[in-house]
mmJSON file of the N, C-alpha and C atoms, coordinates in Angstrom:
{"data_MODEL":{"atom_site":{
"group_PDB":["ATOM","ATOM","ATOM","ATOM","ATOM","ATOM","ATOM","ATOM","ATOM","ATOM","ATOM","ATOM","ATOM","ATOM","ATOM","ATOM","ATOM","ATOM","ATOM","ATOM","ATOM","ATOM","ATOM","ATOM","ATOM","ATOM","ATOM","ATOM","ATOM","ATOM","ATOM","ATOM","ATOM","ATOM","ATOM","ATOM","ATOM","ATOM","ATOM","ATOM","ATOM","ATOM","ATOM","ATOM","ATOM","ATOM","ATOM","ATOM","ATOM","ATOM","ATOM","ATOM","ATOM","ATOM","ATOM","ATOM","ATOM","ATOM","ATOM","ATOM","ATOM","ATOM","ATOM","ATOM","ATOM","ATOM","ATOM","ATOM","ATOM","ATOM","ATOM","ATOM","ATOM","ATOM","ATOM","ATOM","ATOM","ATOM","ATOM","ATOM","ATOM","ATOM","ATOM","ATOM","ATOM","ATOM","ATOM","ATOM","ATOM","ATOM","ATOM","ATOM","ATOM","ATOM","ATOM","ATOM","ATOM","ATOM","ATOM","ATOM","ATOM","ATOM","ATOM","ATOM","ATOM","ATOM","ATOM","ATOM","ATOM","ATOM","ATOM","ATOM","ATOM","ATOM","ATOM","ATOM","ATOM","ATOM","ATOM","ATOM","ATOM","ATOM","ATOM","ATOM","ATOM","ATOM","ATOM","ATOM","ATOM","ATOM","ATOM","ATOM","ATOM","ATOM","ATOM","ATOM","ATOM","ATOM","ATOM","ATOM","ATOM","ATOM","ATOM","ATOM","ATOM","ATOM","ATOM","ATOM","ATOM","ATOM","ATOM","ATOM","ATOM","ATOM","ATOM","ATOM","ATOM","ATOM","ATOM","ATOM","ATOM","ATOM","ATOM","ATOM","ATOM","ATOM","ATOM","ATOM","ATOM","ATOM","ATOM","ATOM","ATOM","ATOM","ATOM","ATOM","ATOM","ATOM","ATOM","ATOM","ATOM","ATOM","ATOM","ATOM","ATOM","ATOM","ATOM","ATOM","ATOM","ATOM","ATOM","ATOM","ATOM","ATOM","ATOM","ATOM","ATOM","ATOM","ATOM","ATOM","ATOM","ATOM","ATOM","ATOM","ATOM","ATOM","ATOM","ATOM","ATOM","ATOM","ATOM","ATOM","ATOM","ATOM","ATOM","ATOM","ATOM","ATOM","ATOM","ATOM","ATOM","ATOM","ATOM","ATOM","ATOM","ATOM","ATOM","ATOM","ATOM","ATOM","ATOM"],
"id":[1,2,3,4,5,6,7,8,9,10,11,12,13,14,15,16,17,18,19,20,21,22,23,24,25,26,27,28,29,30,31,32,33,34,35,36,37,38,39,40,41,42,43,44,45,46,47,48,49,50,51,52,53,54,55,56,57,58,59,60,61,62,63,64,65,66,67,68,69,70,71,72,73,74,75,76,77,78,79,80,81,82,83,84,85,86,87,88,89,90,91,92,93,94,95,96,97,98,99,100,101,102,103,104,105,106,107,108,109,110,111,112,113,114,115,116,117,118,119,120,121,122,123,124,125,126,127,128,129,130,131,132,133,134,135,136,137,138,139,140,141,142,143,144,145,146,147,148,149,150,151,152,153,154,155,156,157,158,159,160,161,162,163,164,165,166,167,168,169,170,171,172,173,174,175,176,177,178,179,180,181,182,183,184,185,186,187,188,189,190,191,192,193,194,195,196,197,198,199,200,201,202,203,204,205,206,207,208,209,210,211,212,213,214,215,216,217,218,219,220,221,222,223,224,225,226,227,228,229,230,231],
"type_symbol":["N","C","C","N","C","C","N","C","C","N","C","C","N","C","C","N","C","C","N","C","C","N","C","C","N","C","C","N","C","C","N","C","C","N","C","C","N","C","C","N","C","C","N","C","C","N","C","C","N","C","C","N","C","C","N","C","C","N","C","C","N","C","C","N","C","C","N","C","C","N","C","C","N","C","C","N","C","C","N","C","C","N","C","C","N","C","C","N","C","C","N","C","C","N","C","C","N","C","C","N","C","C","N","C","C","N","C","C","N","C","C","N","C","C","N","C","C","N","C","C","N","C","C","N","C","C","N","C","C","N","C","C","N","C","C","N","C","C","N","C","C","N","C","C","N","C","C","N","C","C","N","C","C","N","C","C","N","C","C","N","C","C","N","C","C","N","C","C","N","C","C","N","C","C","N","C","C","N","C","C","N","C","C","N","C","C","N","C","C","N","C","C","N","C","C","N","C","C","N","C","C","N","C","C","N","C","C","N","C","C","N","C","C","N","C","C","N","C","C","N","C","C","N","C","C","N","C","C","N","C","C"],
"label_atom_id":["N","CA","C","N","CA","C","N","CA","C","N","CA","C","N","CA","C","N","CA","C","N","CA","C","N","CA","C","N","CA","C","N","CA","C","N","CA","C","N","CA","C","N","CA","C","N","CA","C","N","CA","C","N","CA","C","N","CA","C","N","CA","C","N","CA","C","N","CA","C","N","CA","C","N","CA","C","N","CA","C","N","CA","C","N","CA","C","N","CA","C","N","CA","C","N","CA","C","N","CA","C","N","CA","C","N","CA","C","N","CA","C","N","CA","C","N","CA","C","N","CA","C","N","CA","C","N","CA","C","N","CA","C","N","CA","C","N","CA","C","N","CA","C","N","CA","C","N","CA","C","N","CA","C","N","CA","C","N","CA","C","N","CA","C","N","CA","C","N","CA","C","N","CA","C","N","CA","C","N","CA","C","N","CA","C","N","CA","C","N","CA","C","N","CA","C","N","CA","C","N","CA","C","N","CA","C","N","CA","C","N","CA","C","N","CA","C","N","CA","C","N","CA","C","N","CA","C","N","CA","C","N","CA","C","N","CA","C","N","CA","C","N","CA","C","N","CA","C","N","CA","C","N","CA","C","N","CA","C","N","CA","C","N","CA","C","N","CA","C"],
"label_alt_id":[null,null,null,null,null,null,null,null,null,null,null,null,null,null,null,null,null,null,null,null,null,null,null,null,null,null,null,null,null,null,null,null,null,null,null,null,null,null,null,null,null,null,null,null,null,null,null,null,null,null,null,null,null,null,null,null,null,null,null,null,null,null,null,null,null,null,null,null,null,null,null,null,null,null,null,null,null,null,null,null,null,null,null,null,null,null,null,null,null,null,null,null,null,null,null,null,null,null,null,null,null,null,null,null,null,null,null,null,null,null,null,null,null,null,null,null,null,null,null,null,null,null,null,null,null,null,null,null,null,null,null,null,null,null,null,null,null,null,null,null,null,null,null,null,null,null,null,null,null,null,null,null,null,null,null,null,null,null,null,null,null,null,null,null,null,null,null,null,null,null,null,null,null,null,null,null,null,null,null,null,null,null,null,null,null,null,null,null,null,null,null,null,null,null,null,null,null,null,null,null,null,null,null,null,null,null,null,null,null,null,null,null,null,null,null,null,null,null,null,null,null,null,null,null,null,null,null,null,null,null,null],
"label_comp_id":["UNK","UNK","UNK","UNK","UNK","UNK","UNK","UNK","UNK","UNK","UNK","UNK","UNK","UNK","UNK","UNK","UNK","UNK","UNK","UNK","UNK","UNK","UNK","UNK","UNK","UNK","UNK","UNK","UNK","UNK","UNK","UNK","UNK","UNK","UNK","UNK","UNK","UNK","UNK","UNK","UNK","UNK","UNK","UNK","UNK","UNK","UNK","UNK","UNK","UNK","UNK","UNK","UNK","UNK","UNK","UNK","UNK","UNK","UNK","UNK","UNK","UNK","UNK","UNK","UNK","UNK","UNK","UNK","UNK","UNK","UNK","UNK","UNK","UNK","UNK","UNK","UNK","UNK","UNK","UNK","UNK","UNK","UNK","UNK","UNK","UNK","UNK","UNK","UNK","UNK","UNK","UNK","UNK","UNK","UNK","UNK","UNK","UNK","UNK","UNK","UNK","UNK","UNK","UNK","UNK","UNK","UNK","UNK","UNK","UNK","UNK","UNK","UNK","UNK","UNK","UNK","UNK","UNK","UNK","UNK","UNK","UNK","UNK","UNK","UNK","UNK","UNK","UNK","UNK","UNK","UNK","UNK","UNK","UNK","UNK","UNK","UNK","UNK","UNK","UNK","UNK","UNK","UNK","UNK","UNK","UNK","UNK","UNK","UNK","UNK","UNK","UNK","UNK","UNK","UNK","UNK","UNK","UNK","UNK","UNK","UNK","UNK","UNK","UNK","UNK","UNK","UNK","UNK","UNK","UNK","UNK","UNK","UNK","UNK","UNK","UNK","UNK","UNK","UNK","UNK","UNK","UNK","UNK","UNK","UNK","UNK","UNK","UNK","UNK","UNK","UNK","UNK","UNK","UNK","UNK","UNK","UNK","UNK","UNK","UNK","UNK","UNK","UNK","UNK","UNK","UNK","UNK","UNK","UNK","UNK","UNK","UNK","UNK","UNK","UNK","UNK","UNK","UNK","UNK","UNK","UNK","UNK","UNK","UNK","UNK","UNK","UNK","UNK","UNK","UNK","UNK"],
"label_asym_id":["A","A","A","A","A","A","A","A","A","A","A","A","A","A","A","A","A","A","A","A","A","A","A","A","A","A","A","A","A","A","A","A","A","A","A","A","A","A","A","A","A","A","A","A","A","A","A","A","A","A","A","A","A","A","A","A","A","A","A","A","A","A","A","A","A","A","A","A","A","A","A","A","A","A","A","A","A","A","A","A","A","A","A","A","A","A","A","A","A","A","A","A","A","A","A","A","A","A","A","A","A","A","A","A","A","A","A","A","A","A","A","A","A","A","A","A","A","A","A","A","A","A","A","A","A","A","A","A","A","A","A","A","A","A","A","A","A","A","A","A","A","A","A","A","A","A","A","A","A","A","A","A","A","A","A","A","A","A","A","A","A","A","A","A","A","A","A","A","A","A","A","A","A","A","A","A","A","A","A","A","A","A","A","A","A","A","A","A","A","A","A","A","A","A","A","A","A","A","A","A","A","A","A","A","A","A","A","A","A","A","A","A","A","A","A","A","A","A","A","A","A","A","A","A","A","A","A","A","A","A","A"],
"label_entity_id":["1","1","1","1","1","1","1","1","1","1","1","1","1","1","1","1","1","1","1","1","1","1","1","1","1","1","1","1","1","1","1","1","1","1","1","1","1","1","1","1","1","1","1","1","1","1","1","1","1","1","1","1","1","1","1","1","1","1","1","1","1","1","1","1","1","1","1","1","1","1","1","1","1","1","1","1","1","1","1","1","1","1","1","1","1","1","1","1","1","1","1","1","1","1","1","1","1","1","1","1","1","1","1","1","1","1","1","1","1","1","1","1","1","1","1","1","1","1","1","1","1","1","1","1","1","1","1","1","1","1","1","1","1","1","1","1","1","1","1","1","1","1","1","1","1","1","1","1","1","1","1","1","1","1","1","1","1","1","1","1","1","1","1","1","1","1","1","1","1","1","1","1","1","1","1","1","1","1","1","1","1","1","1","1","1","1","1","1","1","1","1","1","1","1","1","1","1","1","1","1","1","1","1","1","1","1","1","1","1","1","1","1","1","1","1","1","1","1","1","1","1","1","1","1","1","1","1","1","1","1","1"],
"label_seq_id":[1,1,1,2,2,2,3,3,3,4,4,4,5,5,5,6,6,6,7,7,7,8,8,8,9,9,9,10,10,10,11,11,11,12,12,12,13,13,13,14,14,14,15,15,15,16,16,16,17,17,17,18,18,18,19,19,19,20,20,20,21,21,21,22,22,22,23,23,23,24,24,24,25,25,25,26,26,26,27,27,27,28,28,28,29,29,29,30,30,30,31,31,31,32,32,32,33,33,33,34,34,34,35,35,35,36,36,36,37,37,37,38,38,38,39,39,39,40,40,40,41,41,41,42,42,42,43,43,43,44,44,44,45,45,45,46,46,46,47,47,47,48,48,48,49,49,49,50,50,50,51,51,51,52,52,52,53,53,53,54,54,54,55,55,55,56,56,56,57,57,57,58,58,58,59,59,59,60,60,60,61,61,61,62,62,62,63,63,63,64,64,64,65,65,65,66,66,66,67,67,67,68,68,68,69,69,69,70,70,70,71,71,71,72,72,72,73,73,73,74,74,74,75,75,75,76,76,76,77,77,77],
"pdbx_PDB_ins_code":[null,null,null,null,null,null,null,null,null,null,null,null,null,null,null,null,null,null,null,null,null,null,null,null,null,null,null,null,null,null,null,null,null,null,null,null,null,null,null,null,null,null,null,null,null,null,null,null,null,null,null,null,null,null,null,null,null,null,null,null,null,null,null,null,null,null,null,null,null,null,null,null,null,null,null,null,null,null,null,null,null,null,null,null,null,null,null,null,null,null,null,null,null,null,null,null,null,null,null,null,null,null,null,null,null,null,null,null,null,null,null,null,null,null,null,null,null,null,null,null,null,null,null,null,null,null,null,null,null,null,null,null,null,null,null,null,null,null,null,null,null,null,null,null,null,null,null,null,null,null,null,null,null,null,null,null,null,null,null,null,null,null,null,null,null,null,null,null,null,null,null,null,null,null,null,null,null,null,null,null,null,null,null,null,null,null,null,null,null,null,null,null,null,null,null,null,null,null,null,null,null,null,null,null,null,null,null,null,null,null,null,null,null,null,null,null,null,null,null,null,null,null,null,null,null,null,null,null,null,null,null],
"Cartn_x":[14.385,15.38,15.701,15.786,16.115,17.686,17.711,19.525,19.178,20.891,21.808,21.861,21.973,22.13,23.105,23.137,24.597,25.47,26.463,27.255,27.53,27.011,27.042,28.51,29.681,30.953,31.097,30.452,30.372,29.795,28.958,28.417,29.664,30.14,31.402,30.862,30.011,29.486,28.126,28.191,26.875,25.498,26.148,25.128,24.467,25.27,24.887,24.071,24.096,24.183,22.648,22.293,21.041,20.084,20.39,19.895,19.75,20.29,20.019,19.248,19.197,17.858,16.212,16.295,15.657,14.789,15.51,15.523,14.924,14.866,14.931,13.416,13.126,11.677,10.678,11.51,9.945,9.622,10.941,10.935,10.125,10.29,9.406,8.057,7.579,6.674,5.584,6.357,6.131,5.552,6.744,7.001,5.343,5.068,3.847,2.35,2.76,1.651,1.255,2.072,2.399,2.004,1.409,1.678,2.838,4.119,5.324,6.002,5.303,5.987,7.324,7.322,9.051,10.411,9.896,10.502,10.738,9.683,9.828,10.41,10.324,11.113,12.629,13.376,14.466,14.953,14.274,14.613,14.844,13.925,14.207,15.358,15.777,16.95,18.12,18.026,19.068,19.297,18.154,18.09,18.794,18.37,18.649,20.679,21.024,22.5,22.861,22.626,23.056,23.33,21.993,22.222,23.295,23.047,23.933,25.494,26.046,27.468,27.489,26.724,27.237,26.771,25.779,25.237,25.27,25.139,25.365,26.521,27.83,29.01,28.664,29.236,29.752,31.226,31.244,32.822,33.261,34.195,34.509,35.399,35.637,36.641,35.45,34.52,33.262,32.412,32.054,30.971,29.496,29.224,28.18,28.246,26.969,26.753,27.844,28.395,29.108,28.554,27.385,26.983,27.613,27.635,28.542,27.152,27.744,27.008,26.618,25.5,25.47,26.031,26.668,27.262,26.695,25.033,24.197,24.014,24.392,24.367,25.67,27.212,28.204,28.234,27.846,27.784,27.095,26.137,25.518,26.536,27.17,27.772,29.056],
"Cartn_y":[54.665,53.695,53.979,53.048,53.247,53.431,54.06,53.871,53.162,52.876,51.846,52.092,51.046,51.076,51.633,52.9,53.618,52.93,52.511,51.878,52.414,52.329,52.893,53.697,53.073,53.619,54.662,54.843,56.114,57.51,56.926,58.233,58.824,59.885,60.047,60.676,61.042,61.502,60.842,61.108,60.604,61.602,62.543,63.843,63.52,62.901,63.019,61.414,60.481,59.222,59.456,60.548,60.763,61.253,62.203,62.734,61.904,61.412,59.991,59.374,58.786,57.956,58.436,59.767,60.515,60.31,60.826,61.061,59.366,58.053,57.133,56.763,57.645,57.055,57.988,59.147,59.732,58.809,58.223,57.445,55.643,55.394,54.4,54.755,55.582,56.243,56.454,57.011,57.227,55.893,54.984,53.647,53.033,52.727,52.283,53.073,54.163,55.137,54.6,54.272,54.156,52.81,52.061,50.608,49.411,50.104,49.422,48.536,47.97,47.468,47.233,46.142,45.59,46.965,48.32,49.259,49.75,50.105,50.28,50.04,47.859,47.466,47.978,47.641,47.928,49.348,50.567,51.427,51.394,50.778,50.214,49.472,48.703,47.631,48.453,49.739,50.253,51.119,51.928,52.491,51.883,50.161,49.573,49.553,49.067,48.927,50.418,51.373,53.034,52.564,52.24,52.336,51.236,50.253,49.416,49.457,50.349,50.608,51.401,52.522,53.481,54.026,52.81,53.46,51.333,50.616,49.306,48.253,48.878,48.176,46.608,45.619,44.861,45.055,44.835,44.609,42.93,42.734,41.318,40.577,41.116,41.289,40.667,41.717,41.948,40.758,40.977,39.817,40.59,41.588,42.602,43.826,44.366,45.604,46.978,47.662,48.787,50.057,50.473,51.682,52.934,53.42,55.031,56.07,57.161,58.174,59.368,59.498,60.48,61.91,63.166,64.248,64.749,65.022,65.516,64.664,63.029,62.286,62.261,62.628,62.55,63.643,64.777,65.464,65.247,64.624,64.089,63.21,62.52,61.529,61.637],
"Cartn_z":[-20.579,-20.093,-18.631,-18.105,-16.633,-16.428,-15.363,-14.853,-13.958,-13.99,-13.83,-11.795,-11.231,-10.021,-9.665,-8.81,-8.634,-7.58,-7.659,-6.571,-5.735,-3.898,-2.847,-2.645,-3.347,-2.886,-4.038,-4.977,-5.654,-4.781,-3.751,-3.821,-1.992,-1.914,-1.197,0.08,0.585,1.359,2.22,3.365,4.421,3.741,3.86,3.143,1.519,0.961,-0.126,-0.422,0.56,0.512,0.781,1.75,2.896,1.08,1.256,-0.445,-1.313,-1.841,-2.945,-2.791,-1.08,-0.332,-0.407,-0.212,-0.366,-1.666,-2.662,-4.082,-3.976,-3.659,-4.265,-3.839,-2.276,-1.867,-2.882,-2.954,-4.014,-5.373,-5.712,-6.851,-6.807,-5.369,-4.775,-5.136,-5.156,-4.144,-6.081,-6.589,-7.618,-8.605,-8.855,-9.466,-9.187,-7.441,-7.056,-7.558,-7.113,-8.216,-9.482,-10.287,-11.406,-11.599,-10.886,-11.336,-11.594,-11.24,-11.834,-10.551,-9.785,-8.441,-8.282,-9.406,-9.842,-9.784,-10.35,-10.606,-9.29,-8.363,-7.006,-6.191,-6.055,-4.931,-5.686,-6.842,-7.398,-6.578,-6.972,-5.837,-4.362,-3.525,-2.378,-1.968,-3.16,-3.536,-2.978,-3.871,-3.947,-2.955,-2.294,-0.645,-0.202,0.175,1.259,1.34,-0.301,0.048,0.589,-0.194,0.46,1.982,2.393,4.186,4.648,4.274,4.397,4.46,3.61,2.84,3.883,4.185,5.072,6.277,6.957,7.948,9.115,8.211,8.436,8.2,8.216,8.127,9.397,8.63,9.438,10.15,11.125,11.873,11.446,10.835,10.418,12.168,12.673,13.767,14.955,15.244,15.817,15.62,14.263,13.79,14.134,14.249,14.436,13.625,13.689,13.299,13.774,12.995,12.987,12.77,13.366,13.171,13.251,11.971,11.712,11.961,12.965,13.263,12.692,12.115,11.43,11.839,10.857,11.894,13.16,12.97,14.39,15.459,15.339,16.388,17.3,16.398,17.225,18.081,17.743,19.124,20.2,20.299,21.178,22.547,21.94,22.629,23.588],
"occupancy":[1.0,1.0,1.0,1.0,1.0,1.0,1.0,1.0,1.0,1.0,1.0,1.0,1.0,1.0,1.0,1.0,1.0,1.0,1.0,1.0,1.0,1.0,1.0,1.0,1.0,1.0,1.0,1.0,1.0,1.0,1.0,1.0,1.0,1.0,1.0,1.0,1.0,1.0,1.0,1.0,1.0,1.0,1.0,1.0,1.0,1.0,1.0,1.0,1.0,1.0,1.0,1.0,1.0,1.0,1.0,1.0,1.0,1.0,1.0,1.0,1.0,1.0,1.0,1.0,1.0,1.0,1.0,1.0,1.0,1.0,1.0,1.0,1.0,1.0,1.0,1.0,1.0,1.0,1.0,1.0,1.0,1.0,1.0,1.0,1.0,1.0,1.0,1.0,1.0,1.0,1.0,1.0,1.0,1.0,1.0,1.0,1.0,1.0,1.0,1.0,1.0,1.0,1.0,1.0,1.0,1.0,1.0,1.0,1.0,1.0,1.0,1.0,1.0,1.0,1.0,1.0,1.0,1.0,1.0,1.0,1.0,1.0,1.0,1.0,1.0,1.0,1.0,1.0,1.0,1.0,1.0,1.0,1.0,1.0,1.0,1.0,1.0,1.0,1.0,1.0,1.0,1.0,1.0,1.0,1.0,1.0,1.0,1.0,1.0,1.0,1.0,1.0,1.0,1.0,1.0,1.0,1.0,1.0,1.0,1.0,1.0,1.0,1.0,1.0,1.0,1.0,1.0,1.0,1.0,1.0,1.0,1.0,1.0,1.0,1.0,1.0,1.0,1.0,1.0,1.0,1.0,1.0,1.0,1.0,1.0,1.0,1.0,1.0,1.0,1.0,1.0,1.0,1.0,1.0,1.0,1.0,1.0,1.0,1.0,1.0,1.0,1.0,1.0,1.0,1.0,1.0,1.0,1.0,1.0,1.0,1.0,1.0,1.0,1.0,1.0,1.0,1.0,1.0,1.0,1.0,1.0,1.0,1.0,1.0,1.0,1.0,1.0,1.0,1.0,1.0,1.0],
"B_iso_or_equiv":[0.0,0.0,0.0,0.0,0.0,0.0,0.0,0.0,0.0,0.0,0.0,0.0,0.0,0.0,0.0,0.0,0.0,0.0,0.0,0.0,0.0,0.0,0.0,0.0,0.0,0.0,0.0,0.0,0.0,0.0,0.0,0.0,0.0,0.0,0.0,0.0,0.0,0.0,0.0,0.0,0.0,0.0,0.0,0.0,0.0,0.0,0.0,0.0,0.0,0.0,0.0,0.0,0.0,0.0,0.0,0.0,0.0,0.0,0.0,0.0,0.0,0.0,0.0,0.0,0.0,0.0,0.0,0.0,0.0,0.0,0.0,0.0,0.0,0.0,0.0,0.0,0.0,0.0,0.0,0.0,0.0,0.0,0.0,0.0,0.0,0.0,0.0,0.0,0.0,0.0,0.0,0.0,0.0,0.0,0.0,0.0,0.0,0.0,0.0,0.0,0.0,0.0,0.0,0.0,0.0,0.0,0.0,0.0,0.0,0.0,0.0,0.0,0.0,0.0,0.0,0.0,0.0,0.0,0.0,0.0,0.0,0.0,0.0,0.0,0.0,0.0,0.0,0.0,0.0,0.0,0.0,0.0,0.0,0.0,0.0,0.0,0.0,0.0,0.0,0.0,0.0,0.0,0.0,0.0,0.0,0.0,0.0,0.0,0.0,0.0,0.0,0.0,0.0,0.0,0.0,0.0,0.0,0.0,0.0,0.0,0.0,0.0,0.0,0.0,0.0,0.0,0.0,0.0,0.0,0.0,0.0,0.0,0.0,0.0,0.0,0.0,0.0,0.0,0.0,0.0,0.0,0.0,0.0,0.0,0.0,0.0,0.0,0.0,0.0,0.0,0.0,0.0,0.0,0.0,0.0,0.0,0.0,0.0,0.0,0.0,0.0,0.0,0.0,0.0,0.0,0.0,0.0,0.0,0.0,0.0,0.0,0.0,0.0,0.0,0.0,0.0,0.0,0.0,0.0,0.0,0.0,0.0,0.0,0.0,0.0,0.0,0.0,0.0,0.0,0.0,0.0],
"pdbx_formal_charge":[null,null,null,null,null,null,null,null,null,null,null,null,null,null,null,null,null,null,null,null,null,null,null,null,null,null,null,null,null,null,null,null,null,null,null,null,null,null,null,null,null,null,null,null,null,null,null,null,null,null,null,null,null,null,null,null,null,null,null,null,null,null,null,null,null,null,null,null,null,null,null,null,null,null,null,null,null,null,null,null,null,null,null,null,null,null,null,null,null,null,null,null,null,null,null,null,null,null,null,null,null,null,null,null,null,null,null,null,null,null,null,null,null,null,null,null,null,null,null,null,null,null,null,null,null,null,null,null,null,null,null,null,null,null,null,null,null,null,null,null,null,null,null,null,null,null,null,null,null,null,null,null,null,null,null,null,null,null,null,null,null,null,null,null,null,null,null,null,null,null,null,null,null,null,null,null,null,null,null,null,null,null,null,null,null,null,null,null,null,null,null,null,null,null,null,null,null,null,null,null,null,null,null,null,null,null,null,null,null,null,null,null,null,null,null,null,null,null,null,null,null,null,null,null,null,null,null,null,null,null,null],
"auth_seq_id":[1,1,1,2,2,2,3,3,3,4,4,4,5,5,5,6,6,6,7,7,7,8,8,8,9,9,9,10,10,10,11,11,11,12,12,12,13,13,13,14,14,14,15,15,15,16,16,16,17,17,17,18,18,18,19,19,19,20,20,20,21,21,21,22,22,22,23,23,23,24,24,24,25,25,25,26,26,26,27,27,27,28,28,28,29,29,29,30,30,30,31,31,31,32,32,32,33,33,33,34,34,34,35,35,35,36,36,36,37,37,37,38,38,38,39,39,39,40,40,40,41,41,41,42,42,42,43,43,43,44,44,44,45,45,45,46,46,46,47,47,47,48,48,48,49,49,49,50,50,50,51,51,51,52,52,52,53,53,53,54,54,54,55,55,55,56,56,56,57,57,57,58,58,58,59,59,59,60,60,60,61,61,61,62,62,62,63,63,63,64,64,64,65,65,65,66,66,66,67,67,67,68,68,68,69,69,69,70,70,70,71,71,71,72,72,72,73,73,73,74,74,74,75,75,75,76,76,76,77,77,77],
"auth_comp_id":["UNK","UNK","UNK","UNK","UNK","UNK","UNK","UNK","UNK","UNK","UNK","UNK","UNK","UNK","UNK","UNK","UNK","UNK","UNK","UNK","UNK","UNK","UNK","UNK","UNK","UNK","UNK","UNK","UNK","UNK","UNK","UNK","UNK","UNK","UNK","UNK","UNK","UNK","UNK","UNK","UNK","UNK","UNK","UNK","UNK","UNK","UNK","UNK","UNK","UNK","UNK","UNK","UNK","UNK","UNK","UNK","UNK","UNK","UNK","UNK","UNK","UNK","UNK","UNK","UNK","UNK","UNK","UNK","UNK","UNK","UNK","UNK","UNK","UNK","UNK","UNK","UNK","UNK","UNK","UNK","UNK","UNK","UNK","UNK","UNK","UNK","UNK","UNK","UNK","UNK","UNK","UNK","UNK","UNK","UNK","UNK","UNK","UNK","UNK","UNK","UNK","UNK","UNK","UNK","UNK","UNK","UNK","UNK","UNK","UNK","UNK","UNK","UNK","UNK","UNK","UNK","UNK","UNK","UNK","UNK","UNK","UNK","UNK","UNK","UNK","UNK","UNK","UNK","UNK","UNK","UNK","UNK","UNK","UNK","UNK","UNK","UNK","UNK","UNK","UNK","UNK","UNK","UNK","UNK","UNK","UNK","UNK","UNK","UNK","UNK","UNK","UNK","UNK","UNK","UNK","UNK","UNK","UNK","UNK","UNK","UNK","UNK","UNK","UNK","UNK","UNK","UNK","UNK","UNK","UNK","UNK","UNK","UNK","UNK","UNK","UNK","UNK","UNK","UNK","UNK","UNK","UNK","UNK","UNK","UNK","UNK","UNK","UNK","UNK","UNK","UNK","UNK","UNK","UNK","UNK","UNK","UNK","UNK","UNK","UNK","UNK","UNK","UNK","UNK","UNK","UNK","UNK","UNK","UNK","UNK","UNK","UNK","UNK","UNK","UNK","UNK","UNK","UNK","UNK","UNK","UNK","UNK","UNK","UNK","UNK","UNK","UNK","UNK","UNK","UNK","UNK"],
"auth_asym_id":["A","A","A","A","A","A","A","A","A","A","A","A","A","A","A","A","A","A","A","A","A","A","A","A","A","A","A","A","A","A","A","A","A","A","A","A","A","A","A","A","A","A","A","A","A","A","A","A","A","A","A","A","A","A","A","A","A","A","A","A","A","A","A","A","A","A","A","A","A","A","A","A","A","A","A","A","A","A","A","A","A","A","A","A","A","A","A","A","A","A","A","A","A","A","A","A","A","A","A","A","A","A","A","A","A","A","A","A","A","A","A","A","A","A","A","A","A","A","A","A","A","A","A","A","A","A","A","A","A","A","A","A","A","A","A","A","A","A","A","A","A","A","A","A","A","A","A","A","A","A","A","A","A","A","A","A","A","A","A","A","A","A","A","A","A","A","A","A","A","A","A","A","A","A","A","A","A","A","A","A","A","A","A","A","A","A","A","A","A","A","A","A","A","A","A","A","A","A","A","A","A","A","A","A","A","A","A","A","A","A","A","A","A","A","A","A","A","A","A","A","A","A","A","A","A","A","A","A","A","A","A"],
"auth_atom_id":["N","CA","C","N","CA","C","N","CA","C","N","CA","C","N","CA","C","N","CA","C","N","CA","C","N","CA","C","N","CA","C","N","CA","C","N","CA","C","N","CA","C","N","CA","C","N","CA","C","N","CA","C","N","CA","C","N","CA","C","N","CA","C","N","CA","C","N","CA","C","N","CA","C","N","CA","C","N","CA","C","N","CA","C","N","CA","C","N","CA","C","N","CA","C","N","CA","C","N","CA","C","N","CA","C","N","CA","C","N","CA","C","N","CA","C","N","CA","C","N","CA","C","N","CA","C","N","CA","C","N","CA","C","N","CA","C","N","CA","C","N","CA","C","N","CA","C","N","CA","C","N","CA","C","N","CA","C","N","CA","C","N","CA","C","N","CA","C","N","CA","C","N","CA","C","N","CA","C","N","CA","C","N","CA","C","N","CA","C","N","CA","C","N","CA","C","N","CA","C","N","CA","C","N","CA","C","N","CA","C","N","CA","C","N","CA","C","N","CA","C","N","CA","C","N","CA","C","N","CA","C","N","CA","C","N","CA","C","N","CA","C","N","CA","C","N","CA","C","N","CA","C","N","CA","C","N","CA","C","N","CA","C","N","CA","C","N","CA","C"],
"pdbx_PDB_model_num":[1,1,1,1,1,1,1,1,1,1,1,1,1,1,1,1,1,1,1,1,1,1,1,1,1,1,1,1,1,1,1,1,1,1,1,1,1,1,1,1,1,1,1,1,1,1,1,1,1,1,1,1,1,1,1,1,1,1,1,1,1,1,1,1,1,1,1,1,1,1,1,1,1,1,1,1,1,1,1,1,1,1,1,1,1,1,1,1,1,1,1,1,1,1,1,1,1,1,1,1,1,1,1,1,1,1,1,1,1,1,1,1,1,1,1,1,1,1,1,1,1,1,1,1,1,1,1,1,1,1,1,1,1,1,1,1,1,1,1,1,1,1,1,1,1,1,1,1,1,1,1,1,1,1,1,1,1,1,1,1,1,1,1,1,1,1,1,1,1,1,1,1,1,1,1,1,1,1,1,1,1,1,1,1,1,1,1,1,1,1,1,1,1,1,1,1,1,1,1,1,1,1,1,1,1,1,1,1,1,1,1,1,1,1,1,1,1,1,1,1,1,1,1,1,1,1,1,1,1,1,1]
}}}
């Protein structure tokens, strides 16, 4: 049985958000191996909101992209 799509605001961390993503391309990666495409993009599905929720906020104000910095990029700046 497959699980259930985890909801991006479950997971509480950038760190842990990065990890999950992770975890989801080997599972891509795998799915296609496997013959199961449908199973694949579904993972991808679910990458994509991860990034989205927390790396691709909209500004409603803005009307653009809100990019949040990962910890090693804010020192940079």
């Amino acid at each position: 049985a497959e699980k259930a799509i985890l909801p991006p605001e479950r997971i509480l961390t950038q760190k842990g958000a990065l990890k999950h993503i992770q975890t989801l391309f080997v599972k891509y990666q795998f799915y296609f191996a496997q013959g199961q495409p449908a199973a694949g993009i579904n993972t991808l599905r679910e990458a994509m909101q991860l990034i989205h929720y927390w790396w691709l906020d909209i500004d409603p104000d803005e009307g653009m992209f809100n990019n949040r910095l990962l910890p090693h990029e804010k020192d940079e700046r």
